[in-house]
C-alpha positions as CSV (number, residue, x, y, z in Angstrom):
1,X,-49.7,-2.5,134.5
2,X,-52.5,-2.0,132.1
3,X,-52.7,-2.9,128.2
4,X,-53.5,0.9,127.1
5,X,-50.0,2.4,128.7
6,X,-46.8,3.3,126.7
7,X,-44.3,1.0,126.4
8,X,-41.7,3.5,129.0
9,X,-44.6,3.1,131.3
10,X,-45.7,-0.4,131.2
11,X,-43.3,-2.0,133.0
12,X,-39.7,-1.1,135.3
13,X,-37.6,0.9,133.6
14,X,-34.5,0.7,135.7
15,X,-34.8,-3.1,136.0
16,X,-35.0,-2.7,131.6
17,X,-31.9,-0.9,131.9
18,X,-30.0,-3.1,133.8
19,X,-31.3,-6.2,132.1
20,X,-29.3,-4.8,129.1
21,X,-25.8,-3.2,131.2
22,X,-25.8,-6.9,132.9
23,X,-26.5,-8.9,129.7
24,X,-24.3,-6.6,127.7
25,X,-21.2,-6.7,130.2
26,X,-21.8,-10.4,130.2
27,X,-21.5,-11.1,126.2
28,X,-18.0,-8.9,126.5
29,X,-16.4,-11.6,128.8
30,X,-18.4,-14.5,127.1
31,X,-16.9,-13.6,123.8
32,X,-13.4,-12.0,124.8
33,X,-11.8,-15.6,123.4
34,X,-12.9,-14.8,120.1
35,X,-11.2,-11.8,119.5
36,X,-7.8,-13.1,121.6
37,X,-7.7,-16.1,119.5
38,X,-5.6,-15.0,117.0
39,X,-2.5,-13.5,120.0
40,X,-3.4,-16.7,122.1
41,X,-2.8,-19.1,119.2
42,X,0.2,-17.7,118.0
43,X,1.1,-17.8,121.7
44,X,0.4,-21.4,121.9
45,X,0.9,-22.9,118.3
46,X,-3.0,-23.8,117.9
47,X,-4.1,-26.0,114.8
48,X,-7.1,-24.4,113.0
49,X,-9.4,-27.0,114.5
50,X,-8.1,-26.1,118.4
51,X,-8.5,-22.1,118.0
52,X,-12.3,-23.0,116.0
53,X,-12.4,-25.6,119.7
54,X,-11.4,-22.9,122.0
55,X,-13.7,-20.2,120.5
56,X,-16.9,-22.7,120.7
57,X,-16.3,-23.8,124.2
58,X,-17.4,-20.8,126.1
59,X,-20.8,-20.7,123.8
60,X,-21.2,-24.6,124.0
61,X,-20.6,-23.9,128.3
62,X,-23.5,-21.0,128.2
63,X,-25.8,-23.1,126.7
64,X,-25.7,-25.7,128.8
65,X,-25.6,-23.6,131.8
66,X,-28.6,-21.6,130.7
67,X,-30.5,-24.6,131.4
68,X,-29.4,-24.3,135.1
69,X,-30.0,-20.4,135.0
70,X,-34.0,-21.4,133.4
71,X,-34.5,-23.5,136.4
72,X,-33.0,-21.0,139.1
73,X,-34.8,-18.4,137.5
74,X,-38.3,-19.7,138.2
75,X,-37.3,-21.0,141.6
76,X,-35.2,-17.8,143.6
77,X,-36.1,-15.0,141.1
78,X,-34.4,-13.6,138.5
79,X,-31.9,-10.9,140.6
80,X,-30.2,-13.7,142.6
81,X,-29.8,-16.3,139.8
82,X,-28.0,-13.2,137.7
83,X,-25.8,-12.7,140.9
84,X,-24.8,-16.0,141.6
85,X,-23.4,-16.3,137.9
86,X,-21.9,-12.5,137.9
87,X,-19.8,-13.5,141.3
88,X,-18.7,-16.9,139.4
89,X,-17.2,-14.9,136.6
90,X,-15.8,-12.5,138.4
91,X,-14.2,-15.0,140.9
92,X,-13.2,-17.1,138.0
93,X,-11.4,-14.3,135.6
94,X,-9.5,-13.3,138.9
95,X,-8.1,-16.8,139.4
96,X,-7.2,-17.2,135.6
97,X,-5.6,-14.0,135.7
98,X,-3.3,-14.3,138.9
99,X,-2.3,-18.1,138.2
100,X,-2.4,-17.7,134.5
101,X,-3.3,-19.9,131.7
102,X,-0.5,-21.8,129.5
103,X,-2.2,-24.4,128.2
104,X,-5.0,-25.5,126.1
105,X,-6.7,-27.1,128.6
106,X,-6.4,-24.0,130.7
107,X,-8.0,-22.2,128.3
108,X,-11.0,-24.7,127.8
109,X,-11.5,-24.3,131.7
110,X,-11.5,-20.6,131.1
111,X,-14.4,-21.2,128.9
112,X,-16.5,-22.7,131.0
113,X,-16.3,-20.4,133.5
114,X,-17.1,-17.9,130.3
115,X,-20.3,-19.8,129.7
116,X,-21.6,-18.7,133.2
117,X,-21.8,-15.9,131.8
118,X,-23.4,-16.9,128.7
119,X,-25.4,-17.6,130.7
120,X,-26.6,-14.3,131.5
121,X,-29.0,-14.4,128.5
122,X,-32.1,-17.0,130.4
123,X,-31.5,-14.2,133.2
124,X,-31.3,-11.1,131.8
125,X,-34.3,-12.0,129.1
126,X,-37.1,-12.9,131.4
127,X,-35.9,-9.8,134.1
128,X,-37.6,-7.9,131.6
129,X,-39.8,-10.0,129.9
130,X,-42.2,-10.2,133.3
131,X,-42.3,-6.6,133.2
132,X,-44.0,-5.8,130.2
133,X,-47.5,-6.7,128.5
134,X,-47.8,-9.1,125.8
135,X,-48.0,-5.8,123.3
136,X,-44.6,-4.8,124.0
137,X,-43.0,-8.0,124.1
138,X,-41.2,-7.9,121.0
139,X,-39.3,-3.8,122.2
140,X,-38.8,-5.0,125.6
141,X,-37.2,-8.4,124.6
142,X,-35.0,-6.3,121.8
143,X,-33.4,-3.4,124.2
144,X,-32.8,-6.6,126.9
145,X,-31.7,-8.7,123.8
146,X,-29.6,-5.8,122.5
147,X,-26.6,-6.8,125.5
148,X,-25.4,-8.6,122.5
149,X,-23.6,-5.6,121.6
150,X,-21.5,-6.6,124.7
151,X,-19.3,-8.3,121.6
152,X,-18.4,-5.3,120.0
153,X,-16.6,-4.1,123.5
154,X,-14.9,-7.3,123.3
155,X,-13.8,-6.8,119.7
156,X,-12.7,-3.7,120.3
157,X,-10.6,-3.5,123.3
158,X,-9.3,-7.2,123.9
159,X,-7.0,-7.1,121.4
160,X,-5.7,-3.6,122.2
161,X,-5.4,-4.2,125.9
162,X,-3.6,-7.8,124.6
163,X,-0.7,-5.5,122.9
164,X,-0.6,-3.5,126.1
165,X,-0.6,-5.8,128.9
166,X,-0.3,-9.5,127.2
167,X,-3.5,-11.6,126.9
168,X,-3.3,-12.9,130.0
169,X,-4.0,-9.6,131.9
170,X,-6.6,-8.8,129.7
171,X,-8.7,-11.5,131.6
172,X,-7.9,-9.8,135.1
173,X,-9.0,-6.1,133.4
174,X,-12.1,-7.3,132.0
175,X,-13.0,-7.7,135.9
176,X,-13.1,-3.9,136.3
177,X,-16.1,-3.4,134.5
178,X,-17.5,-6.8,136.0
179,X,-17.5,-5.6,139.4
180,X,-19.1,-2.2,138.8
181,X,-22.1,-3.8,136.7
182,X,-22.6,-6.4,139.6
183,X,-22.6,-3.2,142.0
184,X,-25.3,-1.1,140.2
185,X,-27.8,-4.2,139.2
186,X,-27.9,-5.2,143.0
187,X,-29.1,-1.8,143.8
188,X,-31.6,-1.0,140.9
189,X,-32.7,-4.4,139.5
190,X,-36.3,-5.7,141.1
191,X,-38.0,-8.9,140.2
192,X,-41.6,-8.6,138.9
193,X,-44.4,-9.1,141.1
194,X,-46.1,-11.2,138.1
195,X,-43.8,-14.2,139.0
196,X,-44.8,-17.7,138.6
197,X,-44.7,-20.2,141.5
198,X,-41.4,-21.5,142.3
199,X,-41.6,-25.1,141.4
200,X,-39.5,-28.0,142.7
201,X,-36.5,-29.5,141.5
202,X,-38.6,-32.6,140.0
203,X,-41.0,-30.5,139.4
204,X,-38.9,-28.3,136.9
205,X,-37.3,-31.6,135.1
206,X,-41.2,-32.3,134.5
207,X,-41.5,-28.9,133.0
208,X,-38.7,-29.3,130.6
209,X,-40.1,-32.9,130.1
210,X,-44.1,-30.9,129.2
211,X,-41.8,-28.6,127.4
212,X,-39.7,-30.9,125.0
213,X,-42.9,-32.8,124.9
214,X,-44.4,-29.5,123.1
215,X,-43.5,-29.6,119.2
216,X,-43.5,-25.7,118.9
217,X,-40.6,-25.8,121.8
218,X,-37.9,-27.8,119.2
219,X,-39.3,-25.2,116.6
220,X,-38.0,-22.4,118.4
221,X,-35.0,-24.3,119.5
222,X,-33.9,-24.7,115.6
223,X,-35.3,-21.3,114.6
224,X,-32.8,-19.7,117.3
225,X,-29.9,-21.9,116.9
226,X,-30.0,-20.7,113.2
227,X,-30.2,-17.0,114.4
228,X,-28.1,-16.7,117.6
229,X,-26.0,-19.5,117.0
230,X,-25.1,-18.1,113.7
231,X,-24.4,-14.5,115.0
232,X,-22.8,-15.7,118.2
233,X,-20.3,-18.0,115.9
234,X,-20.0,-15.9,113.6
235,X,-18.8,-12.7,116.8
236,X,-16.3,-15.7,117.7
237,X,-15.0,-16.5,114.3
238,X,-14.6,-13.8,112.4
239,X,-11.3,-12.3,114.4
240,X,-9.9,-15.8,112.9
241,X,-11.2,-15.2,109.8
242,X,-9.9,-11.7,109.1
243,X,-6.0,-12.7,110.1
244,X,-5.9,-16.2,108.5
245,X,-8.0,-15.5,105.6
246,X,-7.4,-12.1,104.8
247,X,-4.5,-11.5,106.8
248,X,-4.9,-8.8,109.1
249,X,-3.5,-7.9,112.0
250,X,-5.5,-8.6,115.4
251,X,-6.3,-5.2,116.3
252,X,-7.9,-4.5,112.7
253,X,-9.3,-7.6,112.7
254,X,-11.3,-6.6,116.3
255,X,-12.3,-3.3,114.5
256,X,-13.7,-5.2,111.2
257,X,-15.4,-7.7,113.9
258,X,-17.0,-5.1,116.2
259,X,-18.2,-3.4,113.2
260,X,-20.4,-6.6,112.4
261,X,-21.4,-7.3,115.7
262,X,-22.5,-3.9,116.3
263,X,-24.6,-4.7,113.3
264,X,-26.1,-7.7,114.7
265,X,-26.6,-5.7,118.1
266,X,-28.3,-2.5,117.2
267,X,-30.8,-3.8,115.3
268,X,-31.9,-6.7,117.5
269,X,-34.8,-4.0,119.1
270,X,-35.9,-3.4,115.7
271,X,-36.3,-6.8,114.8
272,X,-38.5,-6.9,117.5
273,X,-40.1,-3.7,116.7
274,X,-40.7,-5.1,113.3
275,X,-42.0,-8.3,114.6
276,X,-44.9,-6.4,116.9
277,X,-45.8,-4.4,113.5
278,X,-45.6,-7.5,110.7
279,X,-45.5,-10.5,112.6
280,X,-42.6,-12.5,114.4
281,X,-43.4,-15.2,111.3
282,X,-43.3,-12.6,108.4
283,X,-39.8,-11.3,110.0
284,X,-38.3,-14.1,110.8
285,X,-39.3,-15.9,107.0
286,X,-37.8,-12.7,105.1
287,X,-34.5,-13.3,107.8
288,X,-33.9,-16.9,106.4
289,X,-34.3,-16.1,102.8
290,X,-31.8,-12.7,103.2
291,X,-29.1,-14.7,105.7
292,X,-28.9,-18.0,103.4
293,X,-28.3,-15.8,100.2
294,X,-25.6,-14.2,102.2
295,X,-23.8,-17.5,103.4
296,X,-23.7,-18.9,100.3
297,X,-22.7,-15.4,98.6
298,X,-19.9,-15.7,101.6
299,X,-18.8,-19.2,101.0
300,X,-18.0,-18.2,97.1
301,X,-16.6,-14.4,97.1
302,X,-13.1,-13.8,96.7
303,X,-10.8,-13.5,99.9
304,X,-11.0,-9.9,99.2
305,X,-11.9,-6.9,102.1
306,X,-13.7,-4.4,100.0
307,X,-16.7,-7.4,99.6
308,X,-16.4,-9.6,101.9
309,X,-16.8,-7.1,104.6
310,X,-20.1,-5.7,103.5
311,X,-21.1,-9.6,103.3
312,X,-20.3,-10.1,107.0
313,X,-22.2,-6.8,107.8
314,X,-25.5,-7.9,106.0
315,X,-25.5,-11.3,108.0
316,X,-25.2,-10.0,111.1
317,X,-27.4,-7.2,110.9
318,X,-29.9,-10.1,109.3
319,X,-29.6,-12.5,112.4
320,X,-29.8,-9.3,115.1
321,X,-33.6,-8.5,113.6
322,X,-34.0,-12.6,113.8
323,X,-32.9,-13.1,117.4
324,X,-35.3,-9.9,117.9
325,X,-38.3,-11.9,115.8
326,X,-37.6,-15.4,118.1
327,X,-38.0,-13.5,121.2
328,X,-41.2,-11.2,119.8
329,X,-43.1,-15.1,119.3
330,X,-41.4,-16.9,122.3
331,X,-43.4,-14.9,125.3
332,X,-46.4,-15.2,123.4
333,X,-46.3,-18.8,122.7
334,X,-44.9,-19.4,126.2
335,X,-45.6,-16.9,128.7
336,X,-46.2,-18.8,131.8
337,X,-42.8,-20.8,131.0
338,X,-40.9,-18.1,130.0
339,X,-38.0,-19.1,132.5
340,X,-37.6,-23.0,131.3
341,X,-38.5,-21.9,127.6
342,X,-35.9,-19.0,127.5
343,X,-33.0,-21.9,129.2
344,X,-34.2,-24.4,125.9
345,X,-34.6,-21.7,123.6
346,X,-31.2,-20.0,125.0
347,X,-29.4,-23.8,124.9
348,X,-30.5,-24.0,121.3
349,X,-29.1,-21.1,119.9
350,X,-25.7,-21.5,122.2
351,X,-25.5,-25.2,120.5
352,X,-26.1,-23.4,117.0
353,X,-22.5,-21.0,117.5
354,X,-20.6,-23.7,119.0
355,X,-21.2,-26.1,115.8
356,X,-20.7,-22.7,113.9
357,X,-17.4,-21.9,115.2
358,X,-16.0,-25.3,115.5
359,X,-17.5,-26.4,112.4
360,X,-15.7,-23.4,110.6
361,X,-12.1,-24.1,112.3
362,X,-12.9,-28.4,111.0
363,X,-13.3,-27.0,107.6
364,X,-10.6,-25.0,107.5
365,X,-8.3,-28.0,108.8
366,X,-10.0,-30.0,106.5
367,X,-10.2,-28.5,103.4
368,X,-7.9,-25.4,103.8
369,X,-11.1,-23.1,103.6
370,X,-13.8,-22.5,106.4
371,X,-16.2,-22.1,103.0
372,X,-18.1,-25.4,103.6
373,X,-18.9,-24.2,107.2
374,X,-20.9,-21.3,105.5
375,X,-22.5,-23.5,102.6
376,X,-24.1,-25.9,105.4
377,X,-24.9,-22.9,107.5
378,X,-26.5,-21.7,104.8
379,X,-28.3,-24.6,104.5
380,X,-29.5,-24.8,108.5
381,X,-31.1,-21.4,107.2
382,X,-33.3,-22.4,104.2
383,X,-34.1,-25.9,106.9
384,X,-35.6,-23.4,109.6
385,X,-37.4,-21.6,106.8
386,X,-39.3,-24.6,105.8
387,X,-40.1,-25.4,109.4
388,X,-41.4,-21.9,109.9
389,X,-43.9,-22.5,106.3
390,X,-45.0,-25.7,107.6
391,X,-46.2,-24.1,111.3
392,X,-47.3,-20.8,110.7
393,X,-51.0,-21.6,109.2
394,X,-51.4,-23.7,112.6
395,X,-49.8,-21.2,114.9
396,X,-52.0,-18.2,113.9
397,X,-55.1,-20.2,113.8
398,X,-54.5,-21.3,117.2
399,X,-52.5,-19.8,120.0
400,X,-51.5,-16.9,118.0
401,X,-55.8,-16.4,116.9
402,X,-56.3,-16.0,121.1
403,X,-53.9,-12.7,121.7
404,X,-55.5,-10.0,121.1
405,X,-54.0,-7.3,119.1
406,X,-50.7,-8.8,118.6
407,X,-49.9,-9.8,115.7
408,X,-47.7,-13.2,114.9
């Protein structure tokens, strides 16, 4: 790999392309709850404040499990650490499905086994991060990142397949696309050859020790709990916010949802795209201002389709360029710890959607509106956007001054 080649032949393209089908078929089964919520509750006879529980649980289990996956990562290699947690799920989804799930603590174990794959995001990320050169960091990172369109699939067909078959089965179909996935990435994924030494088990707690030690790592940890976490909680909540609030029916509630998340999705390579031209800082500054405005705008509009629709579009497509921004600075800031980073970084913005989610079903049980969810939301935003003003003179007079030609 040299700096002057395109970006199609910098690095491995099949590996790219499976980095995305892996971390795309992954976000479908880590967010099918979401979109089932509204047919499992009515099932079940869930308070506000269990379906908002249920919902977070799977994020809240990915982000602690991407820790694990940061760790495995840098010790066996990328490929087996993403097969390990692909044969969990699938092994997991099959056992839900033939014993079933009647209870809320069944469906709290279902999400854990959902974070594995979650999880999927400190695999699938540095699988193609290695690949590439720092100048095509931010594209790379963006069509990987861009599995978060995985939600849309979930959106769109749980509920539909829940009408058919009852919810239930819907966790033993979703195994089908599992299995082939988990066929084609064992024959065309391949680690990169620029891998960092595989460290210790003690020696990997001292890296996350160096790394939390590191005040730019708790940064990025904010600036992607704001970003992911908000556009992960938001995928989860909104099927629950278009039937209670608006009351739709779960099918066109999936539809409304998947149109978001496609949003979010899509332009998560552009956001990194932008973020190679502009700057990950410039981007990421103009997402904070854009996705507060729209919180807030959310928190006060009238339970009405026709705008808050459009509202829920704007966010999401808003936090898809910022996830893409994160993930332009991250590899730049941390290349040789792009494993452990990528688990924090990944843990931070899976803590962000579970306090989302939850925090949206408390409100709602609370109050009778999920509207102060948004407002602090909102507010997480405009936090993050000061922290990014008060680092960005001494991150591009420093680390960011020593890359040549990319800007930050």
């Amino acid at each position: 790999m040299t700096e002057s080649k395109p970006f199609w032949q910098s690095g491995h393209r099949p590996t790219l392309i499976m980095a995305f089908l892996y971390f795309d078929i992954a976000f479908m089964v880590w967010n099918m709850l979401g979109p089932l919520a509204p047919i499992i509750s009515k099932d079940m006879g869930l308070t506000p404040a269990e379906k908002g529980f249920m919902v977070a649980v799977p994020t809240l289990a990915g982000a602690v499990l991407r820790l694990v996956n940061g760790f495995l990562v840098d010790k066996i290699g990328q490929k087996v650490t993403g097969a390990i947690g692909q044969v969990i799920v699938i092994a997991g989804l099959l056992s839900a499905w033939h014993f079933g799930v009647d209870s809320l603590n069944g469906l709290i174990a279902v999400g854990v086994i959902l974070g594995f794959a979650g999880a999927s995001f400190a695999v699938a990320l540095p699988l193609a991060s290695r690949w590439y050169p720092p100048e095509h960091q931010g594209k790379a990172m963006g069509i990987a990142g861009m599995g978060n369109s995985g939600t849309v699939l979930a959106a769109l067909f749980a509920p539909l397949l829940a009408k058919a078959f009852g919810w239930n089965n819907v966790l033993g179909l979703a195994v089908i696309p599992l299995v082939i996935v988990f066929v084609a990435y064992m024959v065309f994924v391949k680690d990169s050859p620029d891998q960092p030494p595989a460290k210790s088990m003690g020696a990997y707690i001292r890296a996350y020790g160096a790394m939390l030690g590191e005040g730019d790592t708790w940064w990025f940890i904010l600036f992607y709990g704001v970003t992911f976490g908000g556009f992960v909680g938001l995928a989860g909540s909104l099927p629950i916010f278009y039937t209670t609030e608006l009351g739709m029916t779960p099918i066109h509630a999936g539809y409304a949802t998947a149109a978001c998340v496609f949003a979010g999705s899509m332009v998560r390579p552009l956001g990194g795209a932008l973020a190679d031209r502009i700057g990950g800082i410039k981007t990421l500054s103009l997402v904070y201002i854009v996705a507060a405005v729209l919180l807030v705008a959310i928190s006060a509009a009238p339970h009405s389709f026709a705008i808050l629709f459009p509202l829920f579009f704007a966010v999401m497509g808003a936090l898809g360029v910022g996830n893409g921004a994160v993930f332009q600075l991250v590899p730049q800031r941390f290349r040789n710890q792009i494993g452990v980073m990528t688990g924090l970084v990944g843990f931070g913005g899976g803590v962000g959607g579970f306090y989302l989610a939850s925090s949206l079903g408390l409100a709602k049980q609370w109050t009778g509106s999920p509207s102060a969810g948004f407002l602090i939301f909102a507010a997480l935003a405009l936090v993050a956007l000061g922290g990014l003003t008060s680092v960005k003179k001494r991150w591009r007079t420093t680390w960011g001054a020593a890359i040549q030609g990319v800007r930050i």
